[in-house]
VEXGULUM-893092 format. One record per residue (C-alpha): chain; x, y, z. Coordinates in pm, 1 decimal, always signed. Example, Ala and Ser with C-alpha at 12.3 -4.5 7.8 and 13.67 -1.06 7.14 Angstrom:
// VEXGULUM-893092
   c       east      north         up
   A    +1230.0     -450.0     +780.0
   A    +1367.0     -106.0     +714.0
This chain:
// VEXGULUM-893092
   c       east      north         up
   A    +8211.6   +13658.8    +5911.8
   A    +8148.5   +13366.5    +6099.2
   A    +7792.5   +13508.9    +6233.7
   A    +7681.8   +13587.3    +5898.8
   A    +7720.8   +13289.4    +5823.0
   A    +7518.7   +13169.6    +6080.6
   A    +7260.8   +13462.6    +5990.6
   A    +7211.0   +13356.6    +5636.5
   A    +7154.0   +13017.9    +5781.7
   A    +6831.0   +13083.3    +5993.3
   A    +6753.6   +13279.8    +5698.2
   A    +6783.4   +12983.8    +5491.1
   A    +6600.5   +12782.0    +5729.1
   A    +6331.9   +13009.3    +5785.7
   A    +6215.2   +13033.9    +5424.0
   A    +6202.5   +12684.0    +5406.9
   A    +5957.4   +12632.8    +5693.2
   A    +5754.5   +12886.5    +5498.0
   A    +5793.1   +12772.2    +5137.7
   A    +5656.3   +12448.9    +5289.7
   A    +5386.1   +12639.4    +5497.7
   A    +5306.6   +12760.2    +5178.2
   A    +5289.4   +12460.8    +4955.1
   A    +5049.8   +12310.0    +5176.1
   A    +4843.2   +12573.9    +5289.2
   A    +4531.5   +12477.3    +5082.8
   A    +4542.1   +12090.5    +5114.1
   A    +4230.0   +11952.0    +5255.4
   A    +4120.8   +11639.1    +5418.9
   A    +3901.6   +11432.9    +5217.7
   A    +3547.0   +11217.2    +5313.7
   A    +3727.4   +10915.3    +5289.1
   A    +3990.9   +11015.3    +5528.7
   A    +3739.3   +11121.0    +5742.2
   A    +3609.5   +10804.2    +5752.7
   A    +3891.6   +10614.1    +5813.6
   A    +3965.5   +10805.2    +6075.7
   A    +3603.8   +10742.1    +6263.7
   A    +3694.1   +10418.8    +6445.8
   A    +3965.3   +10607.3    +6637.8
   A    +3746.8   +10952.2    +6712.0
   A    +3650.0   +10793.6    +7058.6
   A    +4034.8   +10707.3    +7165.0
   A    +4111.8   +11113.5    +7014.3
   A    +3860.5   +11248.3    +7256.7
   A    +3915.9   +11056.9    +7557.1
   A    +4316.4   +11062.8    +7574.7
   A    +4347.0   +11442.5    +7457.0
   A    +4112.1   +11550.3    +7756.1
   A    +4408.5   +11510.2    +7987.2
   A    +4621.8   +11751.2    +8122.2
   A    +4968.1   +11605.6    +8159.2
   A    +5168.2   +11888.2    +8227.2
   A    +4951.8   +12213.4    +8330.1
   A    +4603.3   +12243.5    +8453.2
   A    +4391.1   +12327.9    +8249.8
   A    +4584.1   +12265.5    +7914.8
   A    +4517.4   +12013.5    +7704.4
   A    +4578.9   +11918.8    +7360.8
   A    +4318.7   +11990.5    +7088.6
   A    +4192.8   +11632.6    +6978.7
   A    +4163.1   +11765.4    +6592.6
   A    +4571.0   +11863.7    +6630.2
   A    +4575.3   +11485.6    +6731.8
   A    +4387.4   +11413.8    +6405.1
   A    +4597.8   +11623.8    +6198.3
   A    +4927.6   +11482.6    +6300.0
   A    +4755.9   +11115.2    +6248.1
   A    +4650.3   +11229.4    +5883.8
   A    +4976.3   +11361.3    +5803.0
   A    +5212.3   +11108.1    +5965.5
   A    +5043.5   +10757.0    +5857.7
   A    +4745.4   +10827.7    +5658.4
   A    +4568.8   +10701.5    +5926.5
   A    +4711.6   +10385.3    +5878.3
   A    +4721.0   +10154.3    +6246.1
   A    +5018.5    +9934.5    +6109.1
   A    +5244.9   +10187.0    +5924.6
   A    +5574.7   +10125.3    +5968.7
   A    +5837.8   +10443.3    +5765.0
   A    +6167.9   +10368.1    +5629.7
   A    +6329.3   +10502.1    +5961.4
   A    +6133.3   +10251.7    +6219.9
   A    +5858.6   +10477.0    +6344.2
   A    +5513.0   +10259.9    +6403.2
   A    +5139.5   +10282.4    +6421.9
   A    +4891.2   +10602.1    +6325.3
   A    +5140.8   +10870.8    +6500.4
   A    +5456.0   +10697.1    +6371.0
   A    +5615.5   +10704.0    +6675.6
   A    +5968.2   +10550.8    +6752.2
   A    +6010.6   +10284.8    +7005.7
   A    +6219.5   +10424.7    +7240.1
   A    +6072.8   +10750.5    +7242.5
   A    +5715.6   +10553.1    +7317.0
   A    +5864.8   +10340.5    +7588.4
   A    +6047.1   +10604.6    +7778.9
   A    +5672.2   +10771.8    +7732.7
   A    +5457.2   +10489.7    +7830.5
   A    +5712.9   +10441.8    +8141.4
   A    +5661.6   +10854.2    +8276.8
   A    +5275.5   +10746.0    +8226.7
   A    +5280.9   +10428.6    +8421.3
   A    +5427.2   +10641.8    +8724.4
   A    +5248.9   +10929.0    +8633.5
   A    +4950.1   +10785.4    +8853.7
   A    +4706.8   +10824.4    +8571.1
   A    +4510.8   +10561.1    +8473.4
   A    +4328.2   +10527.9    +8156.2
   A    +4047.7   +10321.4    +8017.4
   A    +4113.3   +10084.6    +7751.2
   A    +4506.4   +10020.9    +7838.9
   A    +4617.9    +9821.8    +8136.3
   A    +4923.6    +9985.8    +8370.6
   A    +5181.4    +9739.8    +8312.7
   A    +5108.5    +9731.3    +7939.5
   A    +5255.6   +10076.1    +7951.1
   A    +5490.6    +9963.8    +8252.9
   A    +5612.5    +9699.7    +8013.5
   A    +5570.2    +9811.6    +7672.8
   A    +5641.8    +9606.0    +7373.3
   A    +5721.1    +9719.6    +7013.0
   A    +5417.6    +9556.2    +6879.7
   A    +5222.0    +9755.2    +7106.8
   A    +5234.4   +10030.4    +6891.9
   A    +5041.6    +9890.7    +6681.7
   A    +4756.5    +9942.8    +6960.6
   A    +4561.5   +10234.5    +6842.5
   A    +4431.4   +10321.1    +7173.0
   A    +4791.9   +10321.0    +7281.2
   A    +4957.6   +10493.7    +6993.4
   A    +4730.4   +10749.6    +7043.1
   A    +4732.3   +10801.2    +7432.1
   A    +5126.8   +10815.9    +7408.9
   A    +5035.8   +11113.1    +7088.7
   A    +4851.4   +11270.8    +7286.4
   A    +5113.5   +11269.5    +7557.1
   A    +5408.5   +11400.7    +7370.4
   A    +5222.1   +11596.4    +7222.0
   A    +5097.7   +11786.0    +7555.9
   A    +5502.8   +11716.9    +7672.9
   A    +5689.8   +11931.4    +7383.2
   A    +5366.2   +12158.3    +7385.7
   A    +5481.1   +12271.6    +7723.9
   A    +5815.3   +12258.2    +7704.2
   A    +5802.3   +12489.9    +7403.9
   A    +5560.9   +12704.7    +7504.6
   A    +5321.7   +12629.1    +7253.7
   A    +5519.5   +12712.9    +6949.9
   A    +5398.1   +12499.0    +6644.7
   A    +5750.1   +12482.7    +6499.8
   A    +5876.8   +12384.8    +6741.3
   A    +5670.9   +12121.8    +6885.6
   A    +5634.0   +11963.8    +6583.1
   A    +5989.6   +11980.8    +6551.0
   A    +6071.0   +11803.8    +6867.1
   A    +5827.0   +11530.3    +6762.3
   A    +5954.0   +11462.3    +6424.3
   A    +6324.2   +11525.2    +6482.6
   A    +6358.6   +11513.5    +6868.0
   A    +6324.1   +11694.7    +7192.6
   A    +6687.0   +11735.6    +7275.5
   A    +6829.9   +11827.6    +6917.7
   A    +7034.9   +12095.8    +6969.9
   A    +6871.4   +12342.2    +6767.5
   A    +6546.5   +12305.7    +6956.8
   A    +6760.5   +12410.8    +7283.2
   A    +6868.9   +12722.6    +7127.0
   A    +6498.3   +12754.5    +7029.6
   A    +6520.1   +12719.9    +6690.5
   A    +6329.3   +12466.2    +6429.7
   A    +6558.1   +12205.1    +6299.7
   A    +6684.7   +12278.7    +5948.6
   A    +6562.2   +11935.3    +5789.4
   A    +6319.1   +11944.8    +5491.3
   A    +6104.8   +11641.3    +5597.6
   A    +6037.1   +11841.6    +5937.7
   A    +5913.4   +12143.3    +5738.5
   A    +5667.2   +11983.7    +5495.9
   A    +5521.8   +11765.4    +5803.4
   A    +5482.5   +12105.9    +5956.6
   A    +5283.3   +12241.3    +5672.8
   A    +5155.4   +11976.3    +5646.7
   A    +5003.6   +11924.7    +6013.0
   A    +4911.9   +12332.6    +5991.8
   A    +4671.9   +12291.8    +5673.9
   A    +4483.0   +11991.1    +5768.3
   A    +4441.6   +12134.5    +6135.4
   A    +4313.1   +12421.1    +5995.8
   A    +4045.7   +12221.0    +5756.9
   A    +3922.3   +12027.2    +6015.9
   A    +3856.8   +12363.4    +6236.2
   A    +3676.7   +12520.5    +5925.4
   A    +3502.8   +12194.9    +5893.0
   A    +3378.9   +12186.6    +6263.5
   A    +3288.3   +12526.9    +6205.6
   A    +3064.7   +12490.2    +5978.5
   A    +2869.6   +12172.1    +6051.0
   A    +2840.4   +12427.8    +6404.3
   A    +2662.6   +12645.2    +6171.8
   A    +2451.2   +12451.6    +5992.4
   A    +2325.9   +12277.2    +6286.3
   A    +2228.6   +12635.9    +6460.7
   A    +2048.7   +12683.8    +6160.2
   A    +1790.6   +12411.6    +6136.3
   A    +1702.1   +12410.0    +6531.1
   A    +1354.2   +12537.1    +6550.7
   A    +1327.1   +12836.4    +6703.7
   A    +1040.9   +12923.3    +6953.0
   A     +682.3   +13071.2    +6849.9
């Protein structure tokens, strides 16, 4: 009895996840987000070229833009009900015990001095080139350490690394977590279709040769 329990569940859970897949799945990102977002394309590009924790993968610098879009509106000073700051609403510990494995990780970065992320401040998450190095970061982190499953990464950054659920590799069963994942999905998946086809148009008015 008690299993079926558990069954129905991760049944329960699982149709959540893709009610809220599903309620987002056409949601675009706008002009005007767009262009809110341009001041901090540069920081995107630079910091989501590294390759924390595997050669060779990196993070995909519109994911980055996504997960800004979704989590602050692209908003530098956002601050959410539960404490998290800055254009990836991030919480301060979770940032500081970041910034601290980057200080040793013997990167170093333009644009942010070591022991600003040796000694990292609260405030400093208002920084966007630091809110979005230490993104990018966890980002790359739970990317690897869950194999590159969406749900799950996205659960680890919204709800945290060690909940228990995401150890028995399952998404966490909180509504807020699902929508940001469908959330995250749809506007990735604009901004790919986007790319795309500013790729296309440009192919299509190079002149060819006589």
């Amino acid at each position: 009895m008690l299993l079926s329990c558990f069954a129905a569940i991760e049944i329960s859970w699982a149709s959540q996840l893709h009610s809220s897949l599903h309620k987002y799945k056409n949601s675009q990102v706008s002009h005007l987000t767009l262009k809110r977002l341009s001041p901090y394309n540069g920081f995107i590009n630079y910091y989501s070229q590294f390759a924390f924790f595997r050669r060779n993968h990196k993070v995909s610098p519109d994911f980055i833009r996504a997960l800004i879009i979704a989590e602050s509106s692209v908003d530098p000073v956002a601050v959410s009900p539960k404490g998290a700051m800055g254009l990836g609403q991030i919480m301060f510990p979770t940032g500081k015990e970041a910034a601290r494995e980057l200080a040793d990780s013997g990167y170093t970065f333009r644009h942010i001095k070591p022991q600003k992320l040796a000694n990292l401040q609260k405030e400093d998450l208002f920084d966007p080139a630091i809110n979005i190095l230490l993104t990018c970061y966890l980002i790359s982190k739970y990317n690897y350490k869950f194999n590159g499953k969406l749900e799950l990464v996205l659960s680890a950054w919204n709800a945290g690394e060690y909940h228990r659920e995401l150890q028995r590799g399952r998404t966490v069963p909180y509504q807020e977590t699902h929508n940001l994942i469908g959330k995250i999905n749809a506007y990735y998946i604009d901004l790919l279709q986007k790319r795309k086809r500013i790729s296309v148009s440009s192919r299509q008015y190079v002149k060819q040769p006589d």
